[in-house]
Each structure stands twice: as structure tokens, then as C-alpha cells.
VOROPA-453111 format. One record per residue (C-alpha): residue in three letters; residue number from 0; z, x, y. Coordinates in Angstrom, 1 decimal. Layout:
BEGIN
   residu   num       zz       xx       yy
      ALA   NUM        Z        X        Y
...
//
This chain:
BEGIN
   residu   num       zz       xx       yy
      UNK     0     -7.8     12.8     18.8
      UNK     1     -5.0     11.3     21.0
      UNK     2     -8.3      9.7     23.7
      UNK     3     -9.8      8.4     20.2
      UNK     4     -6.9      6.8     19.5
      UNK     5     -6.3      5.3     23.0
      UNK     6     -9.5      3.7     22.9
      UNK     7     -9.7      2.5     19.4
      UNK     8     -6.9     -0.5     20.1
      UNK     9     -8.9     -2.4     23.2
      UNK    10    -12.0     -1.6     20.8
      UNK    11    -10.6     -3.7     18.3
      UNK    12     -9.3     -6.0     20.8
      UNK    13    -13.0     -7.5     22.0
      UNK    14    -14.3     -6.5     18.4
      UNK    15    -11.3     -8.7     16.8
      UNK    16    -12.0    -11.8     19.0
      UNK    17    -15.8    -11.9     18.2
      UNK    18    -15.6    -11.6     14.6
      UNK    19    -14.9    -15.1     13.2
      UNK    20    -16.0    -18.3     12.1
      UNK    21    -19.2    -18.0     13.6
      UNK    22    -20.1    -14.9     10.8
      UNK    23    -19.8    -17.4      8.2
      UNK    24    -23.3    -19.0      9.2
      UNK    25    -25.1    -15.8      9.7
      UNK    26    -26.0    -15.3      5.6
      UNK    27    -27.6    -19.4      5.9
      UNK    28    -28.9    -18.4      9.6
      UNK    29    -30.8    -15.7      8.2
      UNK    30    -31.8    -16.9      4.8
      UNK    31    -33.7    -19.8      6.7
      UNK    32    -35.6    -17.8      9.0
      UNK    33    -35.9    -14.6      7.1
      UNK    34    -33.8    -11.0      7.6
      UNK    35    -36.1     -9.4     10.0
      UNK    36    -36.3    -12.5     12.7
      UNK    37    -33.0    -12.6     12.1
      UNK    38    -31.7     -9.2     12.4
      UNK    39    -34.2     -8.7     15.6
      UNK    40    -32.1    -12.3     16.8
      UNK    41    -28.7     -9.6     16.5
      UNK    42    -29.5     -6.8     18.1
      UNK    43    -31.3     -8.3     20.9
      UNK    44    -28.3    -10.7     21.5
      UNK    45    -25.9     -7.9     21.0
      UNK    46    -27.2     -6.1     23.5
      UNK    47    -27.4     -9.0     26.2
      UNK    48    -23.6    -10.0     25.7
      UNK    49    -22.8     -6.1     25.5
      UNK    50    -24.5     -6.7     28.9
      UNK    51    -22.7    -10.4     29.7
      UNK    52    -18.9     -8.9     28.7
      UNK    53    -19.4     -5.9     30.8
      UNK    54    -20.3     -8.1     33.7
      UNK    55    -17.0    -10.0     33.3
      UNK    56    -15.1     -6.8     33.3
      UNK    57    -17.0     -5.7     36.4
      UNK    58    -16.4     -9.1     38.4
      UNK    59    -12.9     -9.0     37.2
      UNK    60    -12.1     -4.8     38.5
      UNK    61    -14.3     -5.6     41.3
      UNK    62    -12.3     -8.3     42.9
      UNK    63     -8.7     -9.6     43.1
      UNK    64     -6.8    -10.7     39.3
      UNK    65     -7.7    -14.1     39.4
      UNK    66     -6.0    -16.3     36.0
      UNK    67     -9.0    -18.1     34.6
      UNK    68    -13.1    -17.6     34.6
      UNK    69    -13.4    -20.9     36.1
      UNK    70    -11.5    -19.7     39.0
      UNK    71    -13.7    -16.9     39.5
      UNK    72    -17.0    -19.5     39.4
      UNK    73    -15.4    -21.6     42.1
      UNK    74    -14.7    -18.4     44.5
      UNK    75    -17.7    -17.0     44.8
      UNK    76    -20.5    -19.9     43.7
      UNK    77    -18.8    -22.6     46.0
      UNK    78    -16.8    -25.9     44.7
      UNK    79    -20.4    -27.4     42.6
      UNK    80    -19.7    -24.4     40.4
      UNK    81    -16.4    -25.9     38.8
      UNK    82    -17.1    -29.2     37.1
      UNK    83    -20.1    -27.0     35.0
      UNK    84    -18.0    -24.0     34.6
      UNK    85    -14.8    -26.1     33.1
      UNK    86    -17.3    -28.3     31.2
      UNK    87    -18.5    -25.3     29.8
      UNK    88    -15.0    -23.4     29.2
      UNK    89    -12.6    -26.4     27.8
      UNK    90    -15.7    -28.4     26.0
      UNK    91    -16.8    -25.4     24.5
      UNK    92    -13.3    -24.5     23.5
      UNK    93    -12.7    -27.9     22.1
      UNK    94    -15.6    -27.8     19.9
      UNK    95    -15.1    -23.9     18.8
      UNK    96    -11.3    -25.3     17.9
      UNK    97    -13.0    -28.3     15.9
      UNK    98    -15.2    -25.9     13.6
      UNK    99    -12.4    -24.4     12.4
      UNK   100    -10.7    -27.5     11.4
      UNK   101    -14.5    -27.9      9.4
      UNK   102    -14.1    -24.6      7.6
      UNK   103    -10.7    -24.3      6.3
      UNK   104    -11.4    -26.4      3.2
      UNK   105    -14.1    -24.3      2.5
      UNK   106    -11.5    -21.4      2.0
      UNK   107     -8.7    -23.5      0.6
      UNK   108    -10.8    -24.6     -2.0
      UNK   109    -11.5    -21.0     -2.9
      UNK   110     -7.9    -20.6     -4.4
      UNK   111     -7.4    -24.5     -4.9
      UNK   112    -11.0    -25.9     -6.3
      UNK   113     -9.5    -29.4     -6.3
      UNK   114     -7.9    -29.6     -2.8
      UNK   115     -8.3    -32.7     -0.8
      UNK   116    -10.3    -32.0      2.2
      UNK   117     -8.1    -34.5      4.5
      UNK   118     -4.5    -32.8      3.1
      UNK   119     -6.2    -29.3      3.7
      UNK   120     -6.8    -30.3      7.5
      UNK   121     -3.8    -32.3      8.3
      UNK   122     -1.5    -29.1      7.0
      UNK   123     -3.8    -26.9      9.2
      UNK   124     -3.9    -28.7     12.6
      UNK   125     -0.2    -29.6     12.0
      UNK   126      0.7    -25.8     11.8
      UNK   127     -1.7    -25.0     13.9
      UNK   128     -1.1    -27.4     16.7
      UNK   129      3.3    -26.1     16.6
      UNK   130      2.4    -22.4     16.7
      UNK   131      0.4    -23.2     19.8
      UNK   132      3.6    -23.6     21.3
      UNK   133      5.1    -20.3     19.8
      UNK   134      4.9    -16.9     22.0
      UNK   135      1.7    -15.4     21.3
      UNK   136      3.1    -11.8     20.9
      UNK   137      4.8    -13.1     17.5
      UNK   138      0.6    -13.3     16.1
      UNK   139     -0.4    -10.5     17.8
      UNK   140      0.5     -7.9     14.8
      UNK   141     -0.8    -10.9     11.9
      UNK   142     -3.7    -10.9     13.4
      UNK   143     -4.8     -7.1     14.0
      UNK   144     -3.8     -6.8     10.3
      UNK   145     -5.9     -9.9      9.3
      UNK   146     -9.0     -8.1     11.6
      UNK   147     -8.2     -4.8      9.3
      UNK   148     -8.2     -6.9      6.1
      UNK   149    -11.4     -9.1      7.5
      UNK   150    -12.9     -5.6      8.1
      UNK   151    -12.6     -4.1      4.3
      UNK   152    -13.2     -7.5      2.8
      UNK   153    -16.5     -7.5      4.3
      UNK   154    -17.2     -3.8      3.2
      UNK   155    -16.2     -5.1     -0.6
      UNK   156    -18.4     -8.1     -0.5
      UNK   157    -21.1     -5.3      0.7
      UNK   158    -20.7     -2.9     -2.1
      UNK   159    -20.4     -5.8     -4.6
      UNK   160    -23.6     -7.8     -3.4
      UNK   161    -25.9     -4.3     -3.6
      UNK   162    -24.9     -4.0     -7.2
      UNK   163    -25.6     -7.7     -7.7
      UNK   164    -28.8     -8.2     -5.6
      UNK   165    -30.6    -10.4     -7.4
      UNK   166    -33.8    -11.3     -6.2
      UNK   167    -33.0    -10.1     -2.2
      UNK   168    -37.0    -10.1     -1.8
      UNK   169    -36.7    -14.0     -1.1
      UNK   170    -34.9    -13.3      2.2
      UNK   171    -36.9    -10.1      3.2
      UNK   172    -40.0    -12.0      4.5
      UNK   173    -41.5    -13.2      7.6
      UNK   174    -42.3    -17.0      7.7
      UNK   175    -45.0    -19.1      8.8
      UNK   176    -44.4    -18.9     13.6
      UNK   177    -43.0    -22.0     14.7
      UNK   178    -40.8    -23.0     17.8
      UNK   179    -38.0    -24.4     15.7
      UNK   180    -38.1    -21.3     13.9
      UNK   181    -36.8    -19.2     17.1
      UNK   182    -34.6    -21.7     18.1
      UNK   183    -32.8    -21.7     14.6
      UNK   184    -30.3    -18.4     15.0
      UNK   185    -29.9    -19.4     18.8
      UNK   186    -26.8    -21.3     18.5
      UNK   187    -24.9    -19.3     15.3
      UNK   188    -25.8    -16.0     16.6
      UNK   189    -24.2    -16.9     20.3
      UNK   190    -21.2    -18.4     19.0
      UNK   191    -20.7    -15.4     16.3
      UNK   192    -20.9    -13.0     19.4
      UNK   193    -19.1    -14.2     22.4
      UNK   194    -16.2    -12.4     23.3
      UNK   195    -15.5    -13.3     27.1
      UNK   196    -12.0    -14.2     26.2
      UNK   197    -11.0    -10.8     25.4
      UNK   198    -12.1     -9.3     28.6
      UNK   199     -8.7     -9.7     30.5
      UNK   200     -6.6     -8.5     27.7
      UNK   201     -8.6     -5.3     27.0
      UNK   202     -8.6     -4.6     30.7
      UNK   203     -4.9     -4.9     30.5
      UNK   204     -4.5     -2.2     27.5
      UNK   205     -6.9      0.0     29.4
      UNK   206     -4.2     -0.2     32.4
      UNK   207     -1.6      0.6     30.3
      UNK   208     -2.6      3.1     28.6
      UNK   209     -4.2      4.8     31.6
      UNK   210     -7.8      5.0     30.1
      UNK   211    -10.2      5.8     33.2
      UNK   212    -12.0      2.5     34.2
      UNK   213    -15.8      4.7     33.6
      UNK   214    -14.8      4.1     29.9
      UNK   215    -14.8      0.7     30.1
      UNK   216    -18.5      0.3     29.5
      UNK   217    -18.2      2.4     26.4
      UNK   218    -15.3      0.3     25.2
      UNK   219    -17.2     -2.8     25.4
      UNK   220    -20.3     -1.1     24.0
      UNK   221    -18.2     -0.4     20.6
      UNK   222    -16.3     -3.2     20.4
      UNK   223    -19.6     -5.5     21.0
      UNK   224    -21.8     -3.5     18.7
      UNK   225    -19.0     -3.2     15.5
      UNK   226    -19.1     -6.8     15.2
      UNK   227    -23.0     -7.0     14.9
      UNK   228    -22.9     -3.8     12.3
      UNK   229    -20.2     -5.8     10.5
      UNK   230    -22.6     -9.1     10.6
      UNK   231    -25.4     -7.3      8.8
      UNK   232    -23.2     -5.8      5.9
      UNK   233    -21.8     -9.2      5.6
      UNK   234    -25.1    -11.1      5.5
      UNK   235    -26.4     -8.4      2.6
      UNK   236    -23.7     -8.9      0.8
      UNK   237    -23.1    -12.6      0.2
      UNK   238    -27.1    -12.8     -0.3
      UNK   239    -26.2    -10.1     -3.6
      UNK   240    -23.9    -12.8     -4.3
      UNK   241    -24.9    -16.0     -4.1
      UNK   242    -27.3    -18.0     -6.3
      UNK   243    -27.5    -20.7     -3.5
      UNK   244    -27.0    -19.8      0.1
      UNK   245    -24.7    -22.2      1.6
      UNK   246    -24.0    -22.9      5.5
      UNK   247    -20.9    -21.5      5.3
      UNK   248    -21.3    -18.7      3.1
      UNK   249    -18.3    -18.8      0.6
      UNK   250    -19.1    -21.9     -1.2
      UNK   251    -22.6    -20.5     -2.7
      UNK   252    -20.4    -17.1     -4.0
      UNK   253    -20.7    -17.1     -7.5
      UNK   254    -20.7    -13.2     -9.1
      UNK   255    -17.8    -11.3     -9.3
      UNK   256    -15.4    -14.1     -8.5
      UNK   257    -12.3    -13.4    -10.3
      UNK   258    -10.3    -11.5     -7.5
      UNK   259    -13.0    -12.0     -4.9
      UNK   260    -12.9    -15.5     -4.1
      UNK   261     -9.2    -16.1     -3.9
      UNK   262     -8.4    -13.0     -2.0
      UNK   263    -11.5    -14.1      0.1
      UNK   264     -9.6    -17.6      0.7
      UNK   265     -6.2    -16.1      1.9
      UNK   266     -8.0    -13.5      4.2
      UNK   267    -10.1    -16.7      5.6
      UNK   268     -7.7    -18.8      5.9
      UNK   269     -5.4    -16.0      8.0
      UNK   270     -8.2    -15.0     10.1
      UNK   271     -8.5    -19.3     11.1
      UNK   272     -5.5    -19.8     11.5
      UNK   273     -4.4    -16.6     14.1
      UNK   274     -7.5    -17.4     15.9
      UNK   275     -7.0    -21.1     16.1
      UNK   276     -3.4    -20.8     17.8
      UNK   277     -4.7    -18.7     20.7
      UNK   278     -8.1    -20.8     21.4
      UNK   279     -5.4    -23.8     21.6
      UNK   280     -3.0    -21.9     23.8
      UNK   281     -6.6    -20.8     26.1
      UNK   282     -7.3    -24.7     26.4
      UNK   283     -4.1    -25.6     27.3
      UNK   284     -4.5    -23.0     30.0
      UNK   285     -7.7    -24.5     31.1
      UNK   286     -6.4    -28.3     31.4
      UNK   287     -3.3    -26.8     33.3
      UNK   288     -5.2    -24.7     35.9
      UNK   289     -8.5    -26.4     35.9
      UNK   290     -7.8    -30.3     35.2
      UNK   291     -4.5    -30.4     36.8
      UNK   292     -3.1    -31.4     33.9
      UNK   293      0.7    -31.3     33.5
      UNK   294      2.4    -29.7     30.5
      UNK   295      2.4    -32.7     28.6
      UNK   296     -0.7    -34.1     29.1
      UNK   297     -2.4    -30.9     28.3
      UNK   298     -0.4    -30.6     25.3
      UNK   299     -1.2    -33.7     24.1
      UNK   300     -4.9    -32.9     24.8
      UNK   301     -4.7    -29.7     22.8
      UNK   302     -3.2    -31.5     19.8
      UNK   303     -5.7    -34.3     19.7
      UNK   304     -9.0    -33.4     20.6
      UNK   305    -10.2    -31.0     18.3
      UNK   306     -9.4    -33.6     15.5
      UNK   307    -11.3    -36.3     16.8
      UNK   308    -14.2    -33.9     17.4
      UNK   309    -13.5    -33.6     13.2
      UNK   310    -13.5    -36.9     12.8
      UNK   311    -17.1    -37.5     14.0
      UNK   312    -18.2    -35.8     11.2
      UNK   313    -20.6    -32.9     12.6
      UNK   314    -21.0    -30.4      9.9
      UNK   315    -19.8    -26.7     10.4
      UNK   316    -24.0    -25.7     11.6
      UNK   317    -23.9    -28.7     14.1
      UNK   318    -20.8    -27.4     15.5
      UNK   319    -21.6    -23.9     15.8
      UNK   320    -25.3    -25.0     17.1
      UNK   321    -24.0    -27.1     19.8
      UNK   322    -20.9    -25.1     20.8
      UNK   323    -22.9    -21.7     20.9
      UNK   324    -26.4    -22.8     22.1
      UNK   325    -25.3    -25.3     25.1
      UNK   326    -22.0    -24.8     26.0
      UNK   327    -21.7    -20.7     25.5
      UNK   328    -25.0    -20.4     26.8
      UNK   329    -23.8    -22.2     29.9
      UNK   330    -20.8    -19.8     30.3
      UNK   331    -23.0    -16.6     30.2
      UNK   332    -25.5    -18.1     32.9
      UNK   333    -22.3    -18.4     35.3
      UNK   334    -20.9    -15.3     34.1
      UNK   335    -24.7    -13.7     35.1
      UNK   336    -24.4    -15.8     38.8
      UNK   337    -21.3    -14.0     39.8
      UNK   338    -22.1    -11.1     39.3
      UNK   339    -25.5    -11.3     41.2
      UNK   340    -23.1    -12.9     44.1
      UNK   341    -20.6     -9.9     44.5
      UNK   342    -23.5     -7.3     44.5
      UNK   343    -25.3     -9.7     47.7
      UNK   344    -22.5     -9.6     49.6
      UNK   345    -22.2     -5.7     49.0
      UNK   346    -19.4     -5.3     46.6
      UNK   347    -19.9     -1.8     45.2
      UNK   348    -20.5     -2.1     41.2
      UNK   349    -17.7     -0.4     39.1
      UNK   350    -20.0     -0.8     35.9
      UNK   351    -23.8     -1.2     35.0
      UNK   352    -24.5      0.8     38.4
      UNK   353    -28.2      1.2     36.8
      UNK   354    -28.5     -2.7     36.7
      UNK   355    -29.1     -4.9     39.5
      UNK   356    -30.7     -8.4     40.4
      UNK   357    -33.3     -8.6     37.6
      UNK   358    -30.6     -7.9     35.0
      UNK   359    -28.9    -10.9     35.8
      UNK   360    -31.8    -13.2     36.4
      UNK   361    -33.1    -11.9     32.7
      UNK   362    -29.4    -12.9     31.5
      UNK   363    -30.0    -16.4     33.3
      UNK   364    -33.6    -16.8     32.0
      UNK   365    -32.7    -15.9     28.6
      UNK   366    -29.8    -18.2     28.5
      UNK   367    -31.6    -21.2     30.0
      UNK   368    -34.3    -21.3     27.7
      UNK   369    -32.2    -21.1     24.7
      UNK   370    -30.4    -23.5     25.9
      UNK   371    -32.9    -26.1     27.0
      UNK   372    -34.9    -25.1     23.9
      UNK   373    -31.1    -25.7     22.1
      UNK   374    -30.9    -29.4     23.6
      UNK   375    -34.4    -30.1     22.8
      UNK   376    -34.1    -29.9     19.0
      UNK   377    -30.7    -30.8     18.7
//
């Protein structure tokens, strides 16, 4: 019970930093191209960044602590590696900082149907954008108890769509093959599974609380695989009960709305708001130790960028479609080329010892056709 119990906390690390915003497109994602493309899309995916985030893990125990991914690109890929890896790492985080700026109105307006979208965001990022500042151990236990109430909110909206399922047989179908049609859950179900990010802390628990490093693979395994489990409940359940399917999945829930919605709203707006503060605090990182940047300046930068990426206007899918299909994409790829690089120069493997070269060329073809394919229709 006690090794259950040691292992459950860097589980719900990696599994509390890839549920988020990106879930909220999967019930659209999947309506558009029908539950079994999709669902094939989720597992498939799940298992390559199962795959991707135990790479990570295994470049990071393999070689000396180094503070940023970036870091680790420019080491052992040689200095071109850097301007693509930072590109991919601060843009990426910029954009993924942006869509929740798009969102939180969706949930405010849950509780508050007449809020003003511009007042809802300007109280956000202003909050948002002091916390930053703030230690992040003061968020830490907020948000493991907003994962825990993320987690049962989704196992309500479950139970309460299979009661109201309505007519489910107009998502259970296979439509007409088409290129776009496979490029469609590209994008959403990327960004609705990375968890890179999480890699250095959960290595960190697993230090501390002296968990052998062969369990690591398992950990990531679980806390990869929950989120995917929890994506498919979620998607059944908002299809029971929605009328419409929306792109972001709360505004087309119509049955059994009396406690649902609001307590959905505060949940939402929780789970933003500790995730936004610590994607801010990782950019900041980034422009310090990548860019050079000095406190200020990157301060600055973390403040204002994601609102001007608001203030294009890019709706919450174009977001999500450009931040996970290009600029995720183009972190895995890099993640894949390190890895390949320590095993040629004879580094012996900690993790996937059964995988070798043609693992991480599949993660690099995979990626690069996604993400040309991702460009192409965009």
C-alpha cells in the first residue's frame, strides 16, 4: 500500500499537467470526424507521447541536470538546434498561455451569462500575470485539489450524459476518407496530451521519495494513459449533454444544468487559472536562460504577449491547431533527435531498453508529417 501510495503523487504530477484546456476541444474534435477516427487518433497518440515523455526522462537520468529542454537540444544537436528548439518552447508557450485567455469567458459565463468578454479577460491576465510573480509552492496544493475536483467533475458529466444520450448514434459513425479529415484531431489531440513540462518535477518526487528509477517508465505509462481514459469519459459525456456541440464544449451544455454548469464554471476557471501562472513562470524561464533576457524584460514579455496573441482574434480551435500541430510537434521531433544522439555516442539507456533507432525515427516521421500536413491546411 505504502509503494501505491509513493507512486500515486508523481502519477498525478504528469497526469495533472496534461489534463487541461486542450480536453475542451476533444467532444467538437470528435463529433467532426466521428468517435472511432477519433478515439483511434487517442490511443495511437497516447502511446507515442507515453513514448516522447519517457524519452525526456531517459535523456534527462542519462546525462548531467541541465535547467531547460532547450539546453539539452543545444548540447548534444550542436548550436542550429537552438533558434528551432526556443522557437518551439517559448512560441509554443506563448500561444498555449493565449488559449487560455480565449476560454475563460466560456466558463465565466457559465455562472455569469451576461459577463463582458473583455472585463472577464482583463481580471484574468491581471491576476494571472501578479501570481506569476508569487512562489509557485503557494499553487501547488490549489491545484492538486483542482486536478481531484477536475477528475470527479468529469466522472459526473459521464454518468449524467449516459442517462441523457440523446441521439449518440450521430457521432458513432465513420465518414466519407479525406486528407483533411486525418489532419482534423492532429492539432487538439497533441496539445490535449503533452506533458514534457512535468518530466523534471516528477523525476524530482521520484528522488525524494526514493522510488527506483526502473519505475519510472511505469509512472509515465499511468500518468500518460489516465488522461486519455479521462478524455474519452469526458467526450461521452458532454455529447449526452449537449444539443449542439460546441468548440469548446461547455457552451453547447444544455441538460441537467442547474448545479452542473456553475460548479463546472468555478472548477474551470480554477483549473485555468493554476495552470496559467506556471506556463507564465515556464516562459519567463525560457526568455531568461534562452533569450538572455533580463528580469525585466522577460517580465514584461510574459505580461504582454499572450494578450496581443488574444487580441488577433484566433478562436480557441485555431489556437489549439496551431500551438499543438506545429509548434508541439516540433518539440517532440527534437525531443525524439536527442535521444537517437545519446544512444550513437553509446550512452547506455536507463528506459525503453527494447527501443532503439527506428523508435525515434517513427517519433520523427510521425511528427513531421502531422506537422507539414498541420501547415498545409492551416
Amino acid at each position: 500500500m505504502g509503494k501505491i501510495l509513493k507512486l500515486a503523487y508523481p502519477v498525478s504530477v504528469l497526469a495533472g499537467t496534461i489534463i487541461g484546456a486542450g480536453m475542451f476541444s476533444l467532444p467538437f474534435v470528435f463529433h467532426n470526424v466521428g468517435f472511432i477516427l477519433g478515439f483511434s487518433y487517442l490511443i495511437f497518440f497516447t502511446f507515442i507521447f507515453y513514448i516522447t515523455h519517457t524519452m525526456y526522462a531517459d535523456i534527462v537520468l542519462r546525462t548531467e541536470r541541465l535547467p531547460g529542454f532547450v539546453l539539452y537540444a543545444k548540447k548534444y544537436l550542436g548550436g542550429w538546434a537552438r533558434i528551432p528548439a526556443t522557437l518551439a518552447t517559448g512560441v509554443g508557450t506563448i500561444l498555449v498561455s493565449a488559449v487560455y485567455l480565449v476560454l475563460v469567458t466560456s466558463f465565466v459565463r457559465l455562472i455569469l451569462p451576461d459577463a463582458s468578454e473583455g472585463i472577464v479577460v482583463f481580471i484574468f491576465w491581471s491576476l494571472g500575470s501578479l501570481s506569476i510573480f508569487l512562489k509557485a509552492k503557494r499553487l501547488a496544493k490549489i491545484e492538486l485539489f483542482v486536478v481531484g475536483a477536475i477528475i470527479a467533475l468529469i466522472g459526473i458529466i459521464f454518468f449524467l450524459g449516459i442517462n441523457n444520450s440523446g441521439d449518440y448514434a450521430r457521432n458513432f459513425y465513420m465518414p466519407e476518407a479525406a486528407l483533411p479529415l486525418f489532419i482534423i484531431p492532429f492539432g487538439p489531440i497533441l496539445f490535449s496530451l503533452s506533458g514534457r513540462s512535468a518530466i523534471l518535477p516528477l523525476l524530482d518526487d521520484v528522488r525524494k521519495s526514493r522510488i527506483p528509477e526502473s519505475y519510472v517508465s511505469k509512472i509515465i505509462f499511468l500518468g500518460t494513459f489516465i488522461p486519455a481514459i479521462l478524455y474519452t469519459l469526458f467526450v461521452l459525456g458532454v455529447w449526452g449533454l449537449s444539443d449542439t456541440v460546441t468548440n469548446n464544449a461547455v457552451s453547447g451544455i444544455v441538460r441537467d444544468t442547474a448545479v452542473l454548469l456553475p460548479v463546472l464554471g468555478i472548477v474551470g476557471i480554477a483549473a485555468l487559472f493554476t495552470t496559467y501562472v506556471p506556463i507564465g513562470t515556464s516562459l519567463k524561464k525560457i526568455l531568461e536562460a534562452d533569450f538572455n533576457f533580463s528580469h525585466m524584460t522577460s517580465s514584461v514579455a510574459v505580461v504582454i504577449l499572450p494578450p496581443l496573441i488574444y487580441l488577433i482574434g484566433f478562436d480557441f480551435l485555431q489556437l489549439i491547431n496551431i500551438a499543438g500541430g506545429i509548434f508541439l510537434a516540433v518539440e517532440c521531433i527534437f525531443i525524439a533527435l536527442i535521444w537517437n544522439q545519446l544512444n550513437k555516442v553509446h550512452r547506455p539507456q536507463l528506459l525503453l531498453r527494447g527501443f532503439g533507432k527506428g523508435t525515434a525515427y517513427l517519433i520523427i516521421i510521425v511528427f513531421t508529417v502531422g506537422l507539414i500536413a498541420e501547415i498545409y491546411f492551416i
